[in-house]
PDB file of the backbone (N, CA, C, O) and the ligand in Angstrom, with CONECT records:
HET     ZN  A 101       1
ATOM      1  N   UNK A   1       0.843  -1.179   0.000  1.00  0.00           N
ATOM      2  CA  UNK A   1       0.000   0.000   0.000  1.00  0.00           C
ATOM      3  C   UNK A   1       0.884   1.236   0.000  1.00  0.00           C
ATOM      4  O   UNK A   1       1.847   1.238   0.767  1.00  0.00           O
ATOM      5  N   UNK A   2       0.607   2.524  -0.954  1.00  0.00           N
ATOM      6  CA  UNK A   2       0.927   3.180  -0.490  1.00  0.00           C
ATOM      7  C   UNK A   2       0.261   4.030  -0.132  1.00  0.00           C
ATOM      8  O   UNK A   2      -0.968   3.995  -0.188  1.00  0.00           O
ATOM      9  N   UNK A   3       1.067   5.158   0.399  1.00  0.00           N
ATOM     10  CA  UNK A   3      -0.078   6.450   0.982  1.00  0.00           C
ATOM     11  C   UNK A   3       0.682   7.685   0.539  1.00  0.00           C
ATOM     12  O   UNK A   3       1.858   7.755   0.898  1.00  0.00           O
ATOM     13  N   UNK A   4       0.093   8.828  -0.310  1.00  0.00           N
ATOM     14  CA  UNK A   4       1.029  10.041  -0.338  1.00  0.00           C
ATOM     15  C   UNK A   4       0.093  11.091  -0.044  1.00  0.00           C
ATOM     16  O   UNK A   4      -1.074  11.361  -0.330  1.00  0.00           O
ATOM     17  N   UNK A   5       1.161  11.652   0.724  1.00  0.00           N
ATOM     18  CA  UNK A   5       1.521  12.792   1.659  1.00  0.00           C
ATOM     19  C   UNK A   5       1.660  14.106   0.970  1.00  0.00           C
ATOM     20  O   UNK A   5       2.797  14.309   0.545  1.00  0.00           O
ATOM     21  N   UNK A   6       0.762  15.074   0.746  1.00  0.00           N
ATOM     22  CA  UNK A   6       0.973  16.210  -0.315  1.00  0.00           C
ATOM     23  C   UNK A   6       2.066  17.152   1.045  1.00  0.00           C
ATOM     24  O   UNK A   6       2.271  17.034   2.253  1.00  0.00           O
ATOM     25  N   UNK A   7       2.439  17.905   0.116  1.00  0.00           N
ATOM     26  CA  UNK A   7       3.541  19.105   0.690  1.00  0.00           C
ATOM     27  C   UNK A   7       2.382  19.632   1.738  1.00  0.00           C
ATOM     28  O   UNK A   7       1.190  19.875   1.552  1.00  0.00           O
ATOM     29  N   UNK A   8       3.345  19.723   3.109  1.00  0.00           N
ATOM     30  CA  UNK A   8       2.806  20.850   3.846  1.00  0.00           C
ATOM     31  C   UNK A   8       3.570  21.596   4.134  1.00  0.00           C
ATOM     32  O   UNK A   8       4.674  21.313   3.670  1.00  0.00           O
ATOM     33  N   UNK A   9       3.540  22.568   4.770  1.00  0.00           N
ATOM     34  CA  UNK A   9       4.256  24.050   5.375  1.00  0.00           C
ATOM     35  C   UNK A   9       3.648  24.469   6.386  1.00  0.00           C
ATOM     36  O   UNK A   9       2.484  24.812   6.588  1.00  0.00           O
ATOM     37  N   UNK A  10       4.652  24.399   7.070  1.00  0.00           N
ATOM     38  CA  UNK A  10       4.599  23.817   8.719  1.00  0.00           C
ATOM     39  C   UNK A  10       5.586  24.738   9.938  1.00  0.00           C
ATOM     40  O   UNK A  10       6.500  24.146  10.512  1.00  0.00           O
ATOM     41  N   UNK A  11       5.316  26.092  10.220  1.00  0.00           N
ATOM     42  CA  UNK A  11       6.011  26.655  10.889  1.00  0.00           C
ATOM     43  C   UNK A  11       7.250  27.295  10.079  1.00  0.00           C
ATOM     44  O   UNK A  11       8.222  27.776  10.661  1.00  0.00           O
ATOM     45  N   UNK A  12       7.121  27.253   8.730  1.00  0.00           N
ATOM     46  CA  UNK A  12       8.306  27.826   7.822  1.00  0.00           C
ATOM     47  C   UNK A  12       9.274  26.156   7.381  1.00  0.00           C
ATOM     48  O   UNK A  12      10.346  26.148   6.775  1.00  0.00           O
ATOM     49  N   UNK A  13       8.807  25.362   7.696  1.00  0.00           N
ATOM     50  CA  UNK A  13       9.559  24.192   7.333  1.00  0.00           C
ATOM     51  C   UNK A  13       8.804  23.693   6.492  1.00  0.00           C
ATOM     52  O   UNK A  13       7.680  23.348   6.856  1.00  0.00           O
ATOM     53  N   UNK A  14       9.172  23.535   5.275  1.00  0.00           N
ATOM     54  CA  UNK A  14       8.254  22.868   4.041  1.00  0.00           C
ATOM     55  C   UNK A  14       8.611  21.187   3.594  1.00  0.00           C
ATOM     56  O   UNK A  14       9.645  20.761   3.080  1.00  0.00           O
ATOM     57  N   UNK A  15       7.404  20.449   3.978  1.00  0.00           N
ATOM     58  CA  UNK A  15       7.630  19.082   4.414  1.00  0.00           C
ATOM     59  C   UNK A  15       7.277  18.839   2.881  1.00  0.00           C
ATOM     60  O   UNK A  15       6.221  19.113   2.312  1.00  0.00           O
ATOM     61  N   UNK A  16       8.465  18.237   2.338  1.00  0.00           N
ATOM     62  CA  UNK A  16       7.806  18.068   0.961  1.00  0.00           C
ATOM     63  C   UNK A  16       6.855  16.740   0.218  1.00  0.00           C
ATOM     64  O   UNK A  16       7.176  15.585   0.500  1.00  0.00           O
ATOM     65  N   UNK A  17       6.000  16.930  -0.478  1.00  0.00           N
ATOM     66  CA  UNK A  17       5.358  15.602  -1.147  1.00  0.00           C
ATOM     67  C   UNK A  17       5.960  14.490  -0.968  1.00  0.00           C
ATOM     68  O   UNK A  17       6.991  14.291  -1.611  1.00  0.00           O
ATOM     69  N   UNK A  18       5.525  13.595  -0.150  1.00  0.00           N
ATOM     70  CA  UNK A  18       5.947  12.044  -0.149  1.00  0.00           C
ATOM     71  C   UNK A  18       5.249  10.909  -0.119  1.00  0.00           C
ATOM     72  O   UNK A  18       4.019  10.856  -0.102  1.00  0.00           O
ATOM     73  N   UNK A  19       6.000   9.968  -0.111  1.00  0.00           N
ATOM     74  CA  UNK A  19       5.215   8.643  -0.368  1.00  0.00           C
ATOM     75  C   UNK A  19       5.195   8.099   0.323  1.00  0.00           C
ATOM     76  O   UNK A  19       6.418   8.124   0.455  1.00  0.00           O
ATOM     77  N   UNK A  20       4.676   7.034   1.613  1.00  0.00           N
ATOM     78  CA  UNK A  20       4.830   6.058   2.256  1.00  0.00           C
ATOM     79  C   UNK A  20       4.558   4.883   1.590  1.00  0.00           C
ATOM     80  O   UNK A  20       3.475   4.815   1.008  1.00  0.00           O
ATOM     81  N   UNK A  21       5.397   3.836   1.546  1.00  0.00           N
ATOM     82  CA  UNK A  21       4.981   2.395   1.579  1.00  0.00           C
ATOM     83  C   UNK A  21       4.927   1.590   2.468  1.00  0.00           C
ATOM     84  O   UNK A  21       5.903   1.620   3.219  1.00  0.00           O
ATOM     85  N   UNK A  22       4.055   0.760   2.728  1.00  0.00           N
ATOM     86  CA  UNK A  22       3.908   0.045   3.964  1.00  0.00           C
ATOM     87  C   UNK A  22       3.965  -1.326   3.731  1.00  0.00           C
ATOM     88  O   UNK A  22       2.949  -1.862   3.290  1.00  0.00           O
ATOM     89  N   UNK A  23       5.089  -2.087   3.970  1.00  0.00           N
ATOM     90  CA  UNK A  23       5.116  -3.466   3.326  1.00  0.00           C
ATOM     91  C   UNK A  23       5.373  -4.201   4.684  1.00  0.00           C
ATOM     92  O   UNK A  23       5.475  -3.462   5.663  1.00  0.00           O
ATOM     93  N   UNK A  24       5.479  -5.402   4.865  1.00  0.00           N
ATOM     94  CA  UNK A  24       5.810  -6.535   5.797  1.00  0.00           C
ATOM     95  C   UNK A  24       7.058  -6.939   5.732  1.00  0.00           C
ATOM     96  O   UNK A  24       7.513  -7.620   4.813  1.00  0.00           O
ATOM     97  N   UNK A  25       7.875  -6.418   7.011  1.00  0.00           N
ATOM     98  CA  UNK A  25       9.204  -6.153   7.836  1.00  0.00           C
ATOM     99  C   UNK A  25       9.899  -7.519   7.087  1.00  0.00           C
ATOM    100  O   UNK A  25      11.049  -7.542   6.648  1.00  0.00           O
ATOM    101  N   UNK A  26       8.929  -8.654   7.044  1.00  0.00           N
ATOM    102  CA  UNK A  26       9.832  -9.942   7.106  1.00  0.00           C
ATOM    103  C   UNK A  26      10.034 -10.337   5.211  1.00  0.00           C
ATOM    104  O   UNK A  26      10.856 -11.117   4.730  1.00  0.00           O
ATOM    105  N   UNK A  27       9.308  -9.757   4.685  1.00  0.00           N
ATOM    106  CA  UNK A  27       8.910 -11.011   3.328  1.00  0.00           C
ATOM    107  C   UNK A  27       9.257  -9.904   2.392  1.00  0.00           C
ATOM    108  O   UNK A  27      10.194 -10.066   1.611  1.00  0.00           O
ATOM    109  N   UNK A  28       8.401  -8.498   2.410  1.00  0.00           N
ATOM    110  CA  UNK A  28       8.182  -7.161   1.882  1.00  0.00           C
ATOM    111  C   UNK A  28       7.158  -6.914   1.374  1.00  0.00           C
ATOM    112  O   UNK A  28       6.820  -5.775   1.052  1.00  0.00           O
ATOM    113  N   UNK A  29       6.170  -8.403   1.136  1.00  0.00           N
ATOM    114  CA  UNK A  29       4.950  -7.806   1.338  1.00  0.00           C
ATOM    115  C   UNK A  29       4.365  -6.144   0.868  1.00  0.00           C
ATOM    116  O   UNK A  29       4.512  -5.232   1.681  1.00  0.00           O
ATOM    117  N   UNK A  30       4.097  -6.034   0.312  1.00  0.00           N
ATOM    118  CA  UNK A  30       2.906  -4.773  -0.284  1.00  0.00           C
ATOM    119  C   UNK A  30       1.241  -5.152   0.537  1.00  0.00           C
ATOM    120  O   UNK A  30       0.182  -5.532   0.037  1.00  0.00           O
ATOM    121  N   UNK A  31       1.645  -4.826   2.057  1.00  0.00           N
ATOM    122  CA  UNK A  31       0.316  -4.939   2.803  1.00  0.00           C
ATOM    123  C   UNK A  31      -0.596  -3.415   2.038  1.00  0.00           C
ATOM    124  O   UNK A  31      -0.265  -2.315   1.595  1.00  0.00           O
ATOM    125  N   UNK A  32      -1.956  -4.244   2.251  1.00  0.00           N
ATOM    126  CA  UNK A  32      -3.158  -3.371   1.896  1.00  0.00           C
ATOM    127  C   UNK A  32      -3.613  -2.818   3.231  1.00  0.00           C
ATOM    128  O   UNK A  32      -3.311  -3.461   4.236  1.00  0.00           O
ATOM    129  N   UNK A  33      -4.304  -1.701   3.352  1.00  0.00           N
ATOM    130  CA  UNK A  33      -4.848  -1.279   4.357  1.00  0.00           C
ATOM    131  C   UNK A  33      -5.458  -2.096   5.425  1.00  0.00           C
ATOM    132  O   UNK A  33      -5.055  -1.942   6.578  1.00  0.00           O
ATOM    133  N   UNK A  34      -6.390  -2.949   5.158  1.00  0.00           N
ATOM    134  CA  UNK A  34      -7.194  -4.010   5.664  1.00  0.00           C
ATOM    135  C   UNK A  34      -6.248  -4.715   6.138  1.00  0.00           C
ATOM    136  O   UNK A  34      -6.608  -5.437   7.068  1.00  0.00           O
ATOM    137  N   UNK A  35      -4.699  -4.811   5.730  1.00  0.00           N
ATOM    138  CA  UNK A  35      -3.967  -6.120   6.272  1.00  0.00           C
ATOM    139  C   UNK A  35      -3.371  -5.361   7.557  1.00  0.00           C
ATOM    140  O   UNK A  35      -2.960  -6.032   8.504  1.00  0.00           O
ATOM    141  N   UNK A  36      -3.349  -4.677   7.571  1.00  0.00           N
ATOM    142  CA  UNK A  36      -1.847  -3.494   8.399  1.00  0.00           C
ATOM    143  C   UNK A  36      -2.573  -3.890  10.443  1.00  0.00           C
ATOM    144  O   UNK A  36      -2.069  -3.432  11.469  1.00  0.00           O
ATOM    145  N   UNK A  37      -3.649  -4.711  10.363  1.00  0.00           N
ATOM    146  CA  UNK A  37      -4.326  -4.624  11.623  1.00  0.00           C
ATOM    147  C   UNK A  37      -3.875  -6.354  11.857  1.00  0.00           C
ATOM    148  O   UNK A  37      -3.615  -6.966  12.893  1.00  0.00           O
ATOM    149  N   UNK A  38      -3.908  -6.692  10.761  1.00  0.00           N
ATOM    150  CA  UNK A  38      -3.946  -8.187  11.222  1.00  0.00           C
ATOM    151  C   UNK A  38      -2.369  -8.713  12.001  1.00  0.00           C
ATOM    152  O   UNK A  38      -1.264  -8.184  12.120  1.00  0.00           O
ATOM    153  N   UNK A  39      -2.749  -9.543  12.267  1.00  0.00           N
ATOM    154  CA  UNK A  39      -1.270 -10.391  13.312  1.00  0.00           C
ATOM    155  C   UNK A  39      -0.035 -11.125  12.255  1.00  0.00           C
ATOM    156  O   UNK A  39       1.193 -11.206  12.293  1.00  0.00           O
ATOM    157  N   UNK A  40      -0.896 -11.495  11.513  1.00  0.00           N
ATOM    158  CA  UNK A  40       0.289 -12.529  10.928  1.00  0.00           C
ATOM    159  C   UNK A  40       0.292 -12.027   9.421  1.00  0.00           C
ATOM    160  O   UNK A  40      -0.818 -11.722   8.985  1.00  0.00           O
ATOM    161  N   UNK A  41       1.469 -11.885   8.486  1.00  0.00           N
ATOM    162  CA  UNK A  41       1.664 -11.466   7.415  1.00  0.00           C
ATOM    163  C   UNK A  41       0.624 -12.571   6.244  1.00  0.00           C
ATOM    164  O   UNK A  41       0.706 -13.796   6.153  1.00  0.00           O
ATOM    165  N   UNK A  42      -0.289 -11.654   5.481  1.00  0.00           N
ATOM    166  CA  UNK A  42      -1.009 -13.398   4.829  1.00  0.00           C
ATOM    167  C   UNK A  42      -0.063 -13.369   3.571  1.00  0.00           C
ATOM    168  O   UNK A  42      -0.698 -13.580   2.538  1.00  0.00           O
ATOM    169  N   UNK A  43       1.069 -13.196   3.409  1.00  0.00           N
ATOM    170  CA  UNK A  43       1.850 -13.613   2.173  1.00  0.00           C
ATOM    171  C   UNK A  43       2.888 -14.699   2.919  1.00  0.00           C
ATOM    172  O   UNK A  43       2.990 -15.840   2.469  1.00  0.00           O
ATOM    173  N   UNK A  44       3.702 -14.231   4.172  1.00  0.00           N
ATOM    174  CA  UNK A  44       4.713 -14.877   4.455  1.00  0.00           C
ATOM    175  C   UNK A  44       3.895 -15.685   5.973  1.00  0.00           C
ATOM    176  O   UNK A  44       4.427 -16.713   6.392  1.00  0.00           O
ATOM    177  N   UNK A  45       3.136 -15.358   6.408  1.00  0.00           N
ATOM    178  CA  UNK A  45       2.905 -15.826   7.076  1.00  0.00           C
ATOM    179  C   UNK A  45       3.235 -16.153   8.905  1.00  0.00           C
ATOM    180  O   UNK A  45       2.872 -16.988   9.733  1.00  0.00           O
ATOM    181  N   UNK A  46       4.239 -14.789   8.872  1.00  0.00           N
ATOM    182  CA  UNK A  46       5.159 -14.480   9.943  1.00  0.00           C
ATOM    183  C   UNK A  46       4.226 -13.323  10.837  1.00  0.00           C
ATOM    184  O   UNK A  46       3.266 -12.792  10.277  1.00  0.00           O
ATOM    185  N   UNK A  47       4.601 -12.954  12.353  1.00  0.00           N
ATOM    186  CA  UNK A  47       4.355 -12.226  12.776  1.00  0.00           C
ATOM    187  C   UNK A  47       4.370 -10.607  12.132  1.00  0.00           C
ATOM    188  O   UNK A  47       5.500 -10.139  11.990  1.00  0.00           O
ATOM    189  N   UNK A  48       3.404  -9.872  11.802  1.00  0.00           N
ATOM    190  CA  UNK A  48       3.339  -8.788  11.174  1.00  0.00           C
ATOM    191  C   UNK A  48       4.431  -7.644  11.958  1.00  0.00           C
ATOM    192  O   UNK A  48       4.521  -7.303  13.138  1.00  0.00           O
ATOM    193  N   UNK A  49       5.227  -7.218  10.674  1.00  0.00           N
ATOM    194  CA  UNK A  49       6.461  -6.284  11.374  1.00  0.00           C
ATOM    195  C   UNK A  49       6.642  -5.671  10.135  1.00  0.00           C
ATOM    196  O   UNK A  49       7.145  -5.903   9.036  1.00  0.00           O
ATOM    197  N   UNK A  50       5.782  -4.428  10.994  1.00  0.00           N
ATOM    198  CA  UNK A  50       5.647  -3.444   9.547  1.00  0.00           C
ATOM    199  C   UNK A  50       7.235  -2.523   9.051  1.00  0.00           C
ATOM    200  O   UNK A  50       8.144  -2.203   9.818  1.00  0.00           O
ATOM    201  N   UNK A  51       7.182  -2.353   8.045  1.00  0.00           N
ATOM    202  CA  UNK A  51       8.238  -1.675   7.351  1.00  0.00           C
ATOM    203  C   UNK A  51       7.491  -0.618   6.806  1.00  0.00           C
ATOM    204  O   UNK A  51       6.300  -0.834   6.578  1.00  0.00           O
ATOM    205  N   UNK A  52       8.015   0.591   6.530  1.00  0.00           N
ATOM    206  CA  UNK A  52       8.073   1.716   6.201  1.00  0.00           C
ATOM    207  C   UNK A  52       8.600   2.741   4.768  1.00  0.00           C
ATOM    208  O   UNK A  52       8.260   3.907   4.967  1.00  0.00           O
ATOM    209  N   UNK A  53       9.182   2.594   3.694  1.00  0.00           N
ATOM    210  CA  UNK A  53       9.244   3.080   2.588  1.00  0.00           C
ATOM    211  C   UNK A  53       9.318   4.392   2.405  1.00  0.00           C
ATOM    212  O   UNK A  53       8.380   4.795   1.718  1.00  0.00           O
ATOM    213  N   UNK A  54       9.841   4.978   2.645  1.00  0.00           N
ATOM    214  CA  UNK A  54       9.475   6.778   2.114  1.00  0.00           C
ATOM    215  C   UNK A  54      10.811   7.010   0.918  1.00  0.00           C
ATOM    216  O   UNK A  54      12.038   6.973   0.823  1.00  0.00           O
ATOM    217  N   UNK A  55       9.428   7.293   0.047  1.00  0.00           N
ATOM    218  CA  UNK A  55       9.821   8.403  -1.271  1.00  0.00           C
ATOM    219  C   UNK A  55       9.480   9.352  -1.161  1.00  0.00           C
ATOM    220  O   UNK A  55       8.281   9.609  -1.059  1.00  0.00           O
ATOM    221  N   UNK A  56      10.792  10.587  -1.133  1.00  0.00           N
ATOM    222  CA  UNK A  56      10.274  11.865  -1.561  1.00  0.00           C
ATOM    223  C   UNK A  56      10.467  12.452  -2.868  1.00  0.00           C
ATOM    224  O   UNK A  56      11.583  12.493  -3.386  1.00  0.00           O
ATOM    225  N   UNK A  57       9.488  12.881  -3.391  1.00  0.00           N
ATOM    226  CA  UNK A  57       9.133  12.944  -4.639  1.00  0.00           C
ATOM    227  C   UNK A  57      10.300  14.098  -4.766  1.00  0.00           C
ATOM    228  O   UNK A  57      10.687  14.870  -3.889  1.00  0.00           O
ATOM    229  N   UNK A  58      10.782  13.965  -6.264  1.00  0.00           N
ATOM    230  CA  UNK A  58      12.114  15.152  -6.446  1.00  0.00           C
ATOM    231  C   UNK A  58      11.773  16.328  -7.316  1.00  0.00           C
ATOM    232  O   UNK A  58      12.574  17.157  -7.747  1.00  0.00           O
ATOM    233  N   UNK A  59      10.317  16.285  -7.542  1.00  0.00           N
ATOM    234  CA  UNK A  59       9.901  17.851  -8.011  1.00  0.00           C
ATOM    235  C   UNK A  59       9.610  18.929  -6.768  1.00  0.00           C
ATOM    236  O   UNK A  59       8.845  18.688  -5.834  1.00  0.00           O
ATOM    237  N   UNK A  60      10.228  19.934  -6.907  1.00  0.00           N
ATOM    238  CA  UNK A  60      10.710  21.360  -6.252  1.00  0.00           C
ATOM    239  C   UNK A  60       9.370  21.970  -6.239  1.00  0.00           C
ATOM    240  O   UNK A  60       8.557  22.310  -7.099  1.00  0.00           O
ATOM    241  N   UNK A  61       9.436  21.986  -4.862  1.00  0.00           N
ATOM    242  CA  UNK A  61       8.009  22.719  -4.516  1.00  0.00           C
ATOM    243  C   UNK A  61       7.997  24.148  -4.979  1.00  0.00           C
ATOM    244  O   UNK A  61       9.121  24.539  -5.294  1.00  0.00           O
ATOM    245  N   UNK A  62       6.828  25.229  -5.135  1.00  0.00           N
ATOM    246  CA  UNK A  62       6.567  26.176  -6.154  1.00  0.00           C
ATOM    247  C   UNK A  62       7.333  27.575  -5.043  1.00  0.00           C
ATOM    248  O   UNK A  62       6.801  28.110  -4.070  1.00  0.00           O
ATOM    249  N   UNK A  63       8.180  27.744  -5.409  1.00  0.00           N
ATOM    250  CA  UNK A  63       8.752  29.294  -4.831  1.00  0.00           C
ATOM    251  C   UNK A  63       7.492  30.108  -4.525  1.00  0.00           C
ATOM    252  O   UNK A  63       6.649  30.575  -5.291  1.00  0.00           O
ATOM    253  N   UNK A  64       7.647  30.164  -2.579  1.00  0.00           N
ATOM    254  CA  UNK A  64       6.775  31.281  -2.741  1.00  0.00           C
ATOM    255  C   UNK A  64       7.182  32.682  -2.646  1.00  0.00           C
ATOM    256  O   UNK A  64       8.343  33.077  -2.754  1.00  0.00           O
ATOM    257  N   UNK A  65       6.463  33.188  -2.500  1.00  0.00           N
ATOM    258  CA  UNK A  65       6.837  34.720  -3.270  1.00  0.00           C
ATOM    259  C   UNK A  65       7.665  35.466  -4.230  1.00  0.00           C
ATOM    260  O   UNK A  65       7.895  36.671  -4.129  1.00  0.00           O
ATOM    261  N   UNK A  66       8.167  34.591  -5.300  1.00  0.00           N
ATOM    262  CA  UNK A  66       8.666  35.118  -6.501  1.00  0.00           C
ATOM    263  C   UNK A  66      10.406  34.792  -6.115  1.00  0.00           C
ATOM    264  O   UNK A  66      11.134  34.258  -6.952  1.00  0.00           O
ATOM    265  N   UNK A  67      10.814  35.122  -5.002  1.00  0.00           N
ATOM    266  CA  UNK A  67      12.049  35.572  -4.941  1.00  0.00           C
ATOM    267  C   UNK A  67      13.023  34.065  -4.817  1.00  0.00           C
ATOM    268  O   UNK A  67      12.678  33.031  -4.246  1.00  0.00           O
ATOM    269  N   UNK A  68      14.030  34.269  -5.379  1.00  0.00           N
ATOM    270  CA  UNK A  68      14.868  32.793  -5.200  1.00  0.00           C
ATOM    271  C   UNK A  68      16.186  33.026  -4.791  1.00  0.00           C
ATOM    272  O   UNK A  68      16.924  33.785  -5.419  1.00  0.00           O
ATOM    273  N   UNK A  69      16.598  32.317  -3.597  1.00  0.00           N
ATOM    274  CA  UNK A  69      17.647  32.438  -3.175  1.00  0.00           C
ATOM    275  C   UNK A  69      18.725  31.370  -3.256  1.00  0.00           C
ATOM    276  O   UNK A  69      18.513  30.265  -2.756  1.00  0.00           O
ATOM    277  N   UNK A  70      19.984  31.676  -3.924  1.00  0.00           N
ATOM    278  CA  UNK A  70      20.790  30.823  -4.553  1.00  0.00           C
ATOM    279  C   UNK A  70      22.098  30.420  -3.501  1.00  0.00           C
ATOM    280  O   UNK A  70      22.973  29.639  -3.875  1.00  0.00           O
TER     281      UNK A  70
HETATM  282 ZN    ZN A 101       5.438 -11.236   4.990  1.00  0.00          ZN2+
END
């Protein structure tokens, strides 16, 4: 499964567009939402031990206010 995360801006810190993937710690598994509760991985069949994935997307969030600092 994944899940993406649009850009926020956050106290002047601009958290940019990303991706989570959520797969199973043991096998890698591409758990679905519905699976992420259950106990045991239904691909590998192991105790569920979630893993984590983050892509951040590499398009440059939109300059705000015109000005660019190099
Ligand atoms: Zn698994």
């Amino acid at each position: 499964m994944i899940k993406v995360h649009e850009a926020v801006k956050n106290g002047g810190i601009i958290n940019p567009k990303h991706e989570v993937q959520i797969l199973c710690g043991n096998c890698g598994y591409d758990l679905d939402e519905s699976e992420l509760n259950a106990d045991t991985c239904s691909d590998c069949g192991e105790p569920l031990n979630l893993r984590q994935n983050t892509k951040i997307y590499a398009t440059s969030v939109p300059a705000a206010g015109g000005s660019t600092l190099v």
